[in-house]
N, C-alpha and C positions, 0 to 999 in steps of 0.2 A: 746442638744436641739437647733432646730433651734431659730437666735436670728430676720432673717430679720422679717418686718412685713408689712404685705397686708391689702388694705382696699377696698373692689369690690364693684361697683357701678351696680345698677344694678334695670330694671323700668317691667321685665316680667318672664319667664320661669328660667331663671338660668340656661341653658347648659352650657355653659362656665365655667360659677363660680362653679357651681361643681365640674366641671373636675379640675377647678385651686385646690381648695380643697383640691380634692382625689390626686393630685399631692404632694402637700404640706404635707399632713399625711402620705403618703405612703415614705416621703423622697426623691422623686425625686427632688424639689424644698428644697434651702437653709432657707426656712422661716415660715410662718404660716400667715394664715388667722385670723386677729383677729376682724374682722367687716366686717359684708354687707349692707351697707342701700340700700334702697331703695327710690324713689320719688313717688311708685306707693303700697299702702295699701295693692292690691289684688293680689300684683306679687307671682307667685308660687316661684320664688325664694327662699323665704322670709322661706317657709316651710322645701324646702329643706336644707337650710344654718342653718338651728335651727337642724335638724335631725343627720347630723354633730359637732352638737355643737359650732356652731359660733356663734356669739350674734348678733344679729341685731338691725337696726334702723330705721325704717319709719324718712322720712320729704317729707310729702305730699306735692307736690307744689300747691295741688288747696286749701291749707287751709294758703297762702300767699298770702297780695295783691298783689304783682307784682314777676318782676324774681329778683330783685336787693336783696329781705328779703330772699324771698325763695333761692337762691343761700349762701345770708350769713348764715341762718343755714343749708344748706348744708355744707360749710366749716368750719360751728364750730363743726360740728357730723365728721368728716373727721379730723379735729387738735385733737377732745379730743381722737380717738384713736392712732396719732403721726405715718402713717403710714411711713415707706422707700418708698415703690410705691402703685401707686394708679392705678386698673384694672377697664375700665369701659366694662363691659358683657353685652351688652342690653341694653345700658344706652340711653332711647332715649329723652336728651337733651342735648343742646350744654352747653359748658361751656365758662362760659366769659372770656377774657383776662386777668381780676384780679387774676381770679381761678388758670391759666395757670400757669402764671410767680409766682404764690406762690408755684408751682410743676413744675415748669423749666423741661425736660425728668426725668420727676419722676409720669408722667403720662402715661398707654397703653392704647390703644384701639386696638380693631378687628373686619375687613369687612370683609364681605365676598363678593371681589369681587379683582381683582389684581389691585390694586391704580399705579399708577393716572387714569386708568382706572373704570367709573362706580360710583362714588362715592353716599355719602347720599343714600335714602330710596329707594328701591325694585332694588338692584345693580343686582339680580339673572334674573330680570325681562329685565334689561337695557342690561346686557349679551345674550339674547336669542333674544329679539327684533333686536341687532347691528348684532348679526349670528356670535361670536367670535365662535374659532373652540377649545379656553383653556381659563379657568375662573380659578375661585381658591380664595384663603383668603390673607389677608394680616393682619398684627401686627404692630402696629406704634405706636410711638412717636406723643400723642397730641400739636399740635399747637393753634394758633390762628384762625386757619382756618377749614373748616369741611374736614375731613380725608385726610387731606394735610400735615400733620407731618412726619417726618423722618423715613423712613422705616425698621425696624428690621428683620422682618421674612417674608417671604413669600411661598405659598405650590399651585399648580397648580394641577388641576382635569381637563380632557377632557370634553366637553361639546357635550352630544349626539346627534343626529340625532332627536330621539323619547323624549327628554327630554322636562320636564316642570317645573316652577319654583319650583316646590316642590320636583322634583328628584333632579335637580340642587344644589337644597338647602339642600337636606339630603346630596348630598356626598362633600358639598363644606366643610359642618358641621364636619363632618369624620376627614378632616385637620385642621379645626379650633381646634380641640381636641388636636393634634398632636403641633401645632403652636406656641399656646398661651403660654402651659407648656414649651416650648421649649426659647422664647422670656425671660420670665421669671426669669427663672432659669439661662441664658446668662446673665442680669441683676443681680440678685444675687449674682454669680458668679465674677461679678466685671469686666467682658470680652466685655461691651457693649462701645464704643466711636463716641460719637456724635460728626461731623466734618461738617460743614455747613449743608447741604440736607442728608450728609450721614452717615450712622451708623455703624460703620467700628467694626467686629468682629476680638476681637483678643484672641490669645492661651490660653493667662494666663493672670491675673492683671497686668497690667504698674504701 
């Protein structure tokens, strides 16, 4: 039985986190999903990650007075299930420094967009507007900074002629599927090593 354990952040849909899932049960990945919270009540995630039987947990931020409560029970629902790493899928709030350095790279994230190019919100939007002719997804290592952390994975998709951000965004999505499971289980696996900016993949365990 896998022993690693996952805990996905996650504020809408759940594409990601499902896939990370269906990864995890099917034995592609070393570990299991044992919690999804959410910040967001009405996230469809929420349904899908119960349908698989993963347990979930609301901590609504709009029922905190500020970010400083609402983030500490965010981390007490994140310690009581003692994850290895922490996947944020759609997660749309920052995390504070405190957060950070209590998950040193033992945090992911995933853009969809090839960092340092694009970053923050409508990166699909920011791709077509600048006329790049290759966009694509990235996996990282959260930092202190918004999707400025040390890069894992990255997967590139042509950017069409006739595209808009919604086709951009379906086939950027196609690799994100591919990406995330891939970062992951690298991670698991024990083959991941953070060296300043860089995340140097290696064969086997050091």
């Amino acid at each position: 039985m896998a022993t690693g354990r996952i805990v996905i952040l996650i504020s809408g849909r759940g594409t990601n986190m499902e896939r990370l899932i269906q990864a995890c049960q099917a034995g592609e990945i070393p570990a299991r999903v044992v919690r999804v919270i959410s910040d967001n009540p009405e996230a469809r995630g929420l349904e899908r990650a119960r349908a698989y039987g993963v347990p979930t947990v609301v901590v609504p931020a709009r029922a905190f007075p500020d970010r400083a409560a609402f983030e500490a029970a965010l981390l007490a629902a994140v310690r009581e299930a003692a994850p290895d790493l922490i996947c944020l899928a759609g997660f749309m709030r920052i995390l504070s420094p405190t957060f950070v350095q209590a998950y040193r790279h033992r945090i992911m994230n995933i853009h969809p967009a090839l960092l340092p190019a694009f970053p923050g919100l409508h990166a699909q939007r920011q791709a077509l507007e600048y006329g790049v002719k290759v966009s694509g997804c990235t996996v990282h290592f959260v930092d202190e900074g918004v999707d400025t952390g040390p890069i894992i994975v990255q997967k590139a998709v042509p950017v069409l002629e006739d595209d808009t951000e919604e086709t951009l965004a379906a086939r950027i999505l196609e690799k994100e599927h591919e990406a995330y499971p891939e970062a992951v289980r690298l991670f698991f696996e024990g083959r991941l090593r953070v060296e300043g900016r860089r995340v140097r993949i290696v064969d086997r365990p050091e």
